[in-house]
Residue frames as a rotation matrix with the C-alpha (Angstrom) as fourth column:
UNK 1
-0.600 -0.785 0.158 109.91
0.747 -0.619 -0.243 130.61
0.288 -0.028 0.957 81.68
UNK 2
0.118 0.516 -0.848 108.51
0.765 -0.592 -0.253 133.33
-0.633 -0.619 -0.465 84.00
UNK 3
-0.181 -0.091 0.979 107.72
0.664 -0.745 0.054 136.68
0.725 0.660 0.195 81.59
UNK 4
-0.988 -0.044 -0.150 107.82
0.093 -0.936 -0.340 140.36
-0.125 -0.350 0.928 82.60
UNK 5
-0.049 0.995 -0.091 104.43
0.996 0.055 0.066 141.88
0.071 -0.087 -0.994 82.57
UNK 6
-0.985 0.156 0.076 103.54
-0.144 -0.980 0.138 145.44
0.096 0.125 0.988 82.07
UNK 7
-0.270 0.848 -0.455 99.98
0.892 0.043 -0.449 146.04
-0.361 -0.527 -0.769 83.75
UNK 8
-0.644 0.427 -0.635 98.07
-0.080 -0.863 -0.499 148.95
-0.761 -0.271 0.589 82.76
UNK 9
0.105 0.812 0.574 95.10
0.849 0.227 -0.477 150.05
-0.518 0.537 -0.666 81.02
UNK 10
-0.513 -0.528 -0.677 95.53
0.068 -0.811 0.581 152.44
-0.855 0.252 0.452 77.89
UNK 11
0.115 0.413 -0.903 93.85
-0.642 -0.663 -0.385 154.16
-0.758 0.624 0.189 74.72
UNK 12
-0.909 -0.313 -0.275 94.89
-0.295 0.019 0.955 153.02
-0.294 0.950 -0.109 71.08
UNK 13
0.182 0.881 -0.437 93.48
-0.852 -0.081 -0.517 151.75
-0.491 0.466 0.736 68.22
UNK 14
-0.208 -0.320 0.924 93.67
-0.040 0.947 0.319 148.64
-0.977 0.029 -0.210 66.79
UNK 15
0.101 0.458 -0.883 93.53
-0.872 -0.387 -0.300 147.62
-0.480 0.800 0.361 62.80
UNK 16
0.518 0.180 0.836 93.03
-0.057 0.983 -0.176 144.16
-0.853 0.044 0.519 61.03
UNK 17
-0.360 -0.574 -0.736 95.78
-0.698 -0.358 0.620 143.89
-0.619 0.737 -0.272 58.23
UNK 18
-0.971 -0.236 -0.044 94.72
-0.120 0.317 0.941 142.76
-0.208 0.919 -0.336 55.25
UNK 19
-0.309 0.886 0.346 91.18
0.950 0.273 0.150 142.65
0.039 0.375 -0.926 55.65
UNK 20
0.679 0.551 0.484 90.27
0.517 -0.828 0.217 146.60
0.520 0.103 -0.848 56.24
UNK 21
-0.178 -0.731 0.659 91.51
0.438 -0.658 -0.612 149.75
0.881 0.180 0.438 56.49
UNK 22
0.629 0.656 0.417 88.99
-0.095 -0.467 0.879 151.09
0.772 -0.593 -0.231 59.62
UNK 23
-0.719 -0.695 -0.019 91.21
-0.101 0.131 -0.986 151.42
0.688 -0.707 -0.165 62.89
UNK 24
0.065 0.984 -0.163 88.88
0.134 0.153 0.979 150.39
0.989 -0.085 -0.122 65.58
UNK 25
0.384 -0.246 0.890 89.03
-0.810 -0.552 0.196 151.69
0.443 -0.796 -0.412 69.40
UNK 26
0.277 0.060 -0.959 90.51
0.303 0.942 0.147 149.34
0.912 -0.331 0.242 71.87
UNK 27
0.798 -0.047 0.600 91.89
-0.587 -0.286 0.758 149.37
0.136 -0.957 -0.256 75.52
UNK 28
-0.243 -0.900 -0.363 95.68
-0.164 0.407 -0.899 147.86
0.956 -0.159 -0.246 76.16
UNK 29
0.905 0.425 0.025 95.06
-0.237 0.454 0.859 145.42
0.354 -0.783 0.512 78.85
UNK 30
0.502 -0.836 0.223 98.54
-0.123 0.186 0.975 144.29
-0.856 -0.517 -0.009 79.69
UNK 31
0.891 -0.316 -0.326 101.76
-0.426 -0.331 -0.842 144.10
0.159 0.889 -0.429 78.00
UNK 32
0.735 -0.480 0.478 104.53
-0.150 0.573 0.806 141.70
-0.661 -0.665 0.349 78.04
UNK 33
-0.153 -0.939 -0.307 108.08
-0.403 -0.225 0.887 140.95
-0.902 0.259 -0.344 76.36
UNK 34
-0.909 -0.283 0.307 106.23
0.140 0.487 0.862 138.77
-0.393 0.827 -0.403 73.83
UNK 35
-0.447 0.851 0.276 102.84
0.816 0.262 0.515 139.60
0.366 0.455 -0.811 73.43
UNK 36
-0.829 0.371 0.418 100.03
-0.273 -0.922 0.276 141.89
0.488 0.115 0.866 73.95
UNK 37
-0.460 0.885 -0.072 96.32
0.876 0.439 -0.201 141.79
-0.146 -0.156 -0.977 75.23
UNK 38
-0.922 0.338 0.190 93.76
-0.271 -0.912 0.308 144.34
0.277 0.233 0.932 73.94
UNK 39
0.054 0.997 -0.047 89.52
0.432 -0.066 -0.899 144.80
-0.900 0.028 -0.435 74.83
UNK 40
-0.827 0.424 -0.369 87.88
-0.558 -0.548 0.623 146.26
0.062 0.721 0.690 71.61
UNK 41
-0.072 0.951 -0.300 84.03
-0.764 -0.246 -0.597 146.26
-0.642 0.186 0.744 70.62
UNK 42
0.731 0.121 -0.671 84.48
-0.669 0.320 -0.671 143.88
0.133 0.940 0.315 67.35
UNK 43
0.353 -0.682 0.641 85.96
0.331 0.732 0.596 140.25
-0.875 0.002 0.484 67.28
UNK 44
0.231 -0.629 -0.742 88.95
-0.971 -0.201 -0.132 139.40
-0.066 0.751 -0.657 65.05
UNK 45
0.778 0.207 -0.593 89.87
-0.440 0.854 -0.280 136.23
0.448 0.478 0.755 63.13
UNK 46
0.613 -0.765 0.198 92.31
0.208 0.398 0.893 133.60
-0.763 -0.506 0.403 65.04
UNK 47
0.176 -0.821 0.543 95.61
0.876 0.382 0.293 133.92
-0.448 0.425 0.787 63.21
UNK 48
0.943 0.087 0.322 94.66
0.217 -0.893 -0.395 137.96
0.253 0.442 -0.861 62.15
UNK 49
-0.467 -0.873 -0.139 97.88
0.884 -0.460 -0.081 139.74
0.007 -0.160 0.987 62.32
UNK 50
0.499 0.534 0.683 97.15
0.661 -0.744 0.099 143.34
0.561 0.402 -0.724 63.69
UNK 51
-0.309 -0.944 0.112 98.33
0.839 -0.326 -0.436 146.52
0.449 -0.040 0.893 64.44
UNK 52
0.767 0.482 -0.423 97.76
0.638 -0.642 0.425 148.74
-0.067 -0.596 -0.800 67.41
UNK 53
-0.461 -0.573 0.678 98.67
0.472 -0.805 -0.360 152.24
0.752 0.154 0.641 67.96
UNK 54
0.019 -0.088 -0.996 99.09
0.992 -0.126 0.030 154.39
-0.128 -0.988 0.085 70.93
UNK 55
0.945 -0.061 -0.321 100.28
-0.043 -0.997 0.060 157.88
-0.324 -0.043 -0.945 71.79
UNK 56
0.510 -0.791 -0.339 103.65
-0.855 -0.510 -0.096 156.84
-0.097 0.338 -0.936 71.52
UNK 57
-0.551 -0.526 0.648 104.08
-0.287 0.849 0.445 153.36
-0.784 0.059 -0.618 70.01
UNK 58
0.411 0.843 -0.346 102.53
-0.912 0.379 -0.159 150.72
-0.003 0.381 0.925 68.23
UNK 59
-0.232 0.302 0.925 102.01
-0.727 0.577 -0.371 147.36
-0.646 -0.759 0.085 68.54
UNK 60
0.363 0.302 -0.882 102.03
-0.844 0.509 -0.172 144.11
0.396 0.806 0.440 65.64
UNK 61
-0.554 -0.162 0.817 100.67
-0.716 0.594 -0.367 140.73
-0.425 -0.788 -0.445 66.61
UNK 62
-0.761 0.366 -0.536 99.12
-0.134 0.720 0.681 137.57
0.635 0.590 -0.498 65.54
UNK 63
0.349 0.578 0.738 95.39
-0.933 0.291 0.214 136.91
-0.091 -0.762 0.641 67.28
UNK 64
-0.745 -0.234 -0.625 96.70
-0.004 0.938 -0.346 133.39
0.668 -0.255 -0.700 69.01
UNK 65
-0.660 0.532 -0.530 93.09
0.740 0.582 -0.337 133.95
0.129 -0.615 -0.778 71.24
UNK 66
-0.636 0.558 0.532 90.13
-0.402 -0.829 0.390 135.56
0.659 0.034 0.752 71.84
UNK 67
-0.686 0.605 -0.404 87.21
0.704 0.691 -0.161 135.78
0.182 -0.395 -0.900 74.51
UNK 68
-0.037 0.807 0.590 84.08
0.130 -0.581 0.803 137.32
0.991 0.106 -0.084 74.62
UNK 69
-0.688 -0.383 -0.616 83.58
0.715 -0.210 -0.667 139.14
0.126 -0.900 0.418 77.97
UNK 70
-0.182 0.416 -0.891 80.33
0.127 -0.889 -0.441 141.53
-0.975 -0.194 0.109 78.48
UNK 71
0.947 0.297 0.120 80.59
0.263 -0.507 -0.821 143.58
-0.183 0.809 -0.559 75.24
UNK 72
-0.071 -0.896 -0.437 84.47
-0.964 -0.051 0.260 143.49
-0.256 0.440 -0.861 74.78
UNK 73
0.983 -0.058 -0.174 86.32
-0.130 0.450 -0.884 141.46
0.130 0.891 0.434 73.26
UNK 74
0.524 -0.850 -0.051 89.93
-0.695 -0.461 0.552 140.60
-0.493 -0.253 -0.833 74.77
UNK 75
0.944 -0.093 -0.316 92.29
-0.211 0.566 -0.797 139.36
0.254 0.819 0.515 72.51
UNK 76
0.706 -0.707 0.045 95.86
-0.159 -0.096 0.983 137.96
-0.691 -0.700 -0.181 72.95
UNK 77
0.752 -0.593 -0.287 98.63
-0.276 0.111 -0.955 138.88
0.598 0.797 -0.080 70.07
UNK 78
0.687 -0.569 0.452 101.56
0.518 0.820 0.243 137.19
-0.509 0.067 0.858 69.80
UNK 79
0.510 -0.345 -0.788 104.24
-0.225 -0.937 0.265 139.95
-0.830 0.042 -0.556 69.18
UNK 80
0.550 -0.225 0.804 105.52
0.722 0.612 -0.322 139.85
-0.420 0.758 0.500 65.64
UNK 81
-0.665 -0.702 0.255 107.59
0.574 -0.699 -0.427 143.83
0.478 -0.138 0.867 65.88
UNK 82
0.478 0.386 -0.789 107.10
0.865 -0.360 0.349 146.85
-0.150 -0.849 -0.506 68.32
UNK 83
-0.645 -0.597 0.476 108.82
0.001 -0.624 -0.781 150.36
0.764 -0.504 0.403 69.53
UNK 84
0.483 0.400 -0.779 108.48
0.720 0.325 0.614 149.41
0.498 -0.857 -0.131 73.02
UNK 85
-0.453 -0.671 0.587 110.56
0.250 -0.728 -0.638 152.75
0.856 -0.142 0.498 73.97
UNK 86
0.532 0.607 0.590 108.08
-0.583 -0.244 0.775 152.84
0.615 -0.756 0.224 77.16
UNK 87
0.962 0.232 0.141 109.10
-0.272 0.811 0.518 149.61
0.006 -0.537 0.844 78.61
UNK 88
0.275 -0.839 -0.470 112.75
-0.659 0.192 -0.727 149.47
0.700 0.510 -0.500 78.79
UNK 89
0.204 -0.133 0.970 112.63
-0.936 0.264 0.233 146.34
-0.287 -0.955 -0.071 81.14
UNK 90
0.758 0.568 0.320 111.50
-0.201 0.671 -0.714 144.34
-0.621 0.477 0.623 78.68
UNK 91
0.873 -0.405 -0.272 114.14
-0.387 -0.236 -0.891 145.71
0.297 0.883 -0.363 76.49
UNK 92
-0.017 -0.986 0.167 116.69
-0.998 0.006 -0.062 145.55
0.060 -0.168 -0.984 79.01
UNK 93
0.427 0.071 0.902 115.77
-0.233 0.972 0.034 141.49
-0.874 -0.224 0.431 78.73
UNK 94
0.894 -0.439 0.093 116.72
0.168 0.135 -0.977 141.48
0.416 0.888 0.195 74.74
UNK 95
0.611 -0.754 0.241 120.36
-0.590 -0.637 -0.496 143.14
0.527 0.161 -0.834 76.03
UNK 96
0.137 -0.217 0.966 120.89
-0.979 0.117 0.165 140.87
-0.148 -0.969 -0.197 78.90
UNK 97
-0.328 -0.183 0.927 119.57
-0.191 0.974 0.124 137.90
-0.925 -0.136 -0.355 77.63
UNK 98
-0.402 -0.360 -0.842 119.74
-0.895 -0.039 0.444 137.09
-0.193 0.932 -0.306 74.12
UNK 99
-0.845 -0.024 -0.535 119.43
-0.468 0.518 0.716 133.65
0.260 0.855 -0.449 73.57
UNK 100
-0.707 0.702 -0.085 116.61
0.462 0.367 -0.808 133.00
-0.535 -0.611 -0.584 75.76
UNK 101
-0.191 0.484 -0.854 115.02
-0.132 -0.875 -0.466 136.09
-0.973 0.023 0.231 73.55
UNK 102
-0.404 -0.108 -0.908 115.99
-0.915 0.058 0.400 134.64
0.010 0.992 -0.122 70.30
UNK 103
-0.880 0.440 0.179 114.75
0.474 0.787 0.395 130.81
0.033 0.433 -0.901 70.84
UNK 104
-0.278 0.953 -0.117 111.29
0.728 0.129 -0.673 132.22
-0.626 -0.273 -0.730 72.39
UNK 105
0.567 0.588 -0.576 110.63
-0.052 -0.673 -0.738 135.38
-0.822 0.448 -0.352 69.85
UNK 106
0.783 -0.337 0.522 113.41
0.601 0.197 -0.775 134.32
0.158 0.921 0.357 66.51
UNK 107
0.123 -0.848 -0.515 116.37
0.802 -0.220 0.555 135.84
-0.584 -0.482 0.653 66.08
UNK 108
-0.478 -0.080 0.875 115.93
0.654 -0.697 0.294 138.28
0.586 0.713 0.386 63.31
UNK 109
0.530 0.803 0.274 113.65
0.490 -0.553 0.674 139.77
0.692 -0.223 -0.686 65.47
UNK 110
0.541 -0.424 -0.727 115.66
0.734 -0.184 0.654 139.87
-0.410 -0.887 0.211 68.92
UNK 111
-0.457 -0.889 0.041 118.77
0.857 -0.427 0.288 141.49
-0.239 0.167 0.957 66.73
UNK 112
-0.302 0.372 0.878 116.18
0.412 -0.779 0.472 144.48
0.860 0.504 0.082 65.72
UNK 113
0.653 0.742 -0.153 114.94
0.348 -0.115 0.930 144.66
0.673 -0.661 -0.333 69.05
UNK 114
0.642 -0.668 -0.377 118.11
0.740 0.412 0.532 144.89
-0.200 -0.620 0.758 70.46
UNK 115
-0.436 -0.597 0.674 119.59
0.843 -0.533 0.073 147.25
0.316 0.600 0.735 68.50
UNK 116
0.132 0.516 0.846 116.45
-0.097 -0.843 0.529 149.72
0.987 -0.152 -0.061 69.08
UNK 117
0.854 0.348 -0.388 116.56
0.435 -0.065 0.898 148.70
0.287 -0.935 -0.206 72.87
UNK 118
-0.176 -0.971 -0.165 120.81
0.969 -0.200 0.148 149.79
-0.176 -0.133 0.975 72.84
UNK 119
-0.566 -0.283 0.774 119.79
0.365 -0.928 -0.073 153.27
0.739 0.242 0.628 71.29
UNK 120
0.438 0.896 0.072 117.25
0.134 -0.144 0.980 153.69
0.889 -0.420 -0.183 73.64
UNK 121
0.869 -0.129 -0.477 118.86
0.495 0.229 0.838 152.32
0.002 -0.965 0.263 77.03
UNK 122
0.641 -0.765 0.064 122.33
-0.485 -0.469 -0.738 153.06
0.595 0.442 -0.672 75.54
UNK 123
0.816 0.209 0.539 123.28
-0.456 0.805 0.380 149.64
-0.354 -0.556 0.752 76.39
UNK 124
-0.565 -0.714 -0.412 126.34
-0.816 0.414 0.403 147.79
-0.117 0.564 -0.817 75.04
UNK 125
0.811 0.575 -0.110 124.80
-0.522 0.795 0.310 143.97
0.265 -0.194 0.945 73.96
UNK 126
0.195 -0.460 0.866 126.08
-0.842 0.374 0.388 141.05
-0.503 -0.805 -0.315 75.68
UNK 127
-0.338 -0.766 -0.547 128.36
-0.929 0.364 0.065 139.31
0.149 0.530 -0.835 74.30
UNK 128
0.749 0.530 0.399 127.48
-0.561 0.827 -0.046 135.33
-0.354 -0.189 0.916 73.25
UNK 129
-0.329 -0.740 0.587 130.12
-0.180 0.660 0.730 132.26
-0.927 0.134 -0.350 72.80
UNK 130
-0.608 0.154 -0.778 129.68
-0.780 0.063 0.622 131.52
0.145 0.986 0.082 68.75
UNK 131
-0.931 0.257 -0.260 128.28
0.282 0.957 -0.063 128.03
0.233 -0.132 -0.963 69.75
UNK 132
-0.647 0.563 -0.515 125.58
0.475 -0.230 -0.849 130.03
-0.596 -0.794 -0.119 71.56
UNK 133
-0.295 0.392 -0.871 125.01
-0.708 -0.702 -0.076 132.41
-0.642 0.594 0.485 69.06
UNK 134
-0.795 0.149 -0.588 124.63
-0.508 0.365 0.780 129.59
0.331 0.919 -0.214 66.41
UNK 135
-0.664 0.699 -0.263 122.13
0.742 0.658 -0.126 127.48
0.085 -0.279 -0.957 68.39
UNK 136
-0.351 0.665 -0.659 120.12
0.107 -0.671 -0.734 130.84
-0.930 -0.328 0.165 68.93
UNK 137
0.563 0.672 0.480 119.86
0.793 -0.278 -0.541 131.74
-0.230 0.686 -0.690 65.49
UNK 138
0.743 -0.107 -0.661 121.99
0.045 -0.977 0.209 135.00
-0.668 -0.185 -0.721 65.84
């Protein structure tokens, strides 16, 4: 399945939950409907669950990879919640397409995502046959 992509390069900080409190710089390498990529100075454990922040987001992900690169560090999370309120392409994919959103990212999630992407876009959501909805999860 072909994913959006958001491309750009941006500020935040990044923090390892559960193992320390320290936010550490990073650099938002790209940004897609399910995941992240970040550069930072300081590796993180496979399977870390962490949380970037922006100017006006933030960003919680499992590390599902990491390579060394120079003196960075680029990691790929694995998107686990957001306020993607930049990116309403992405969003408008949760509104459009549901179950495609709910096998590949769960359905508790999609229905939160959705919801925030409706107040945002000020979308209606798209309606699913019950059969549909039940194989999704929804």
């Amino acid at each position: 399945m072909e994913q959006s992509k958001q491309s750009f390069t941006s500020s935040a900080v990044a923090t390892v939950l559960g193992a320390e409190d320290t936010p550490s710089p990073c650099r938002i390498v790209g940004v897609s409907w399910s995941g992240m990529r970040i550069a930072m100075k300081r590796p993180s454990p496979r399977d870390a669950q962490l949380y970037v922040q922006w100017a006006d987001g933030f960003f919680v992900g499992n590390n599902c990879c990491m390579a060394a690169k120079g003196e960075e560090f680029f990691l790929r999370l694995q998107l686990v919640a957001c306020s993607y309120a930049p990116l309403p392409r992405m969003m408008g994919f949760l509104v459009t397409r549901p179950k495609q959103a709910a096998i590949n990212c769960g359905a508790e999630l999609v229905r939160a995502l959705q919801m925030f992407a409706c107040s945002v876009l000020g979308a209606r959501l798209r309606p699913m046959s019950a059969s549909a909805s039940s194989r999704a999860g929804l």
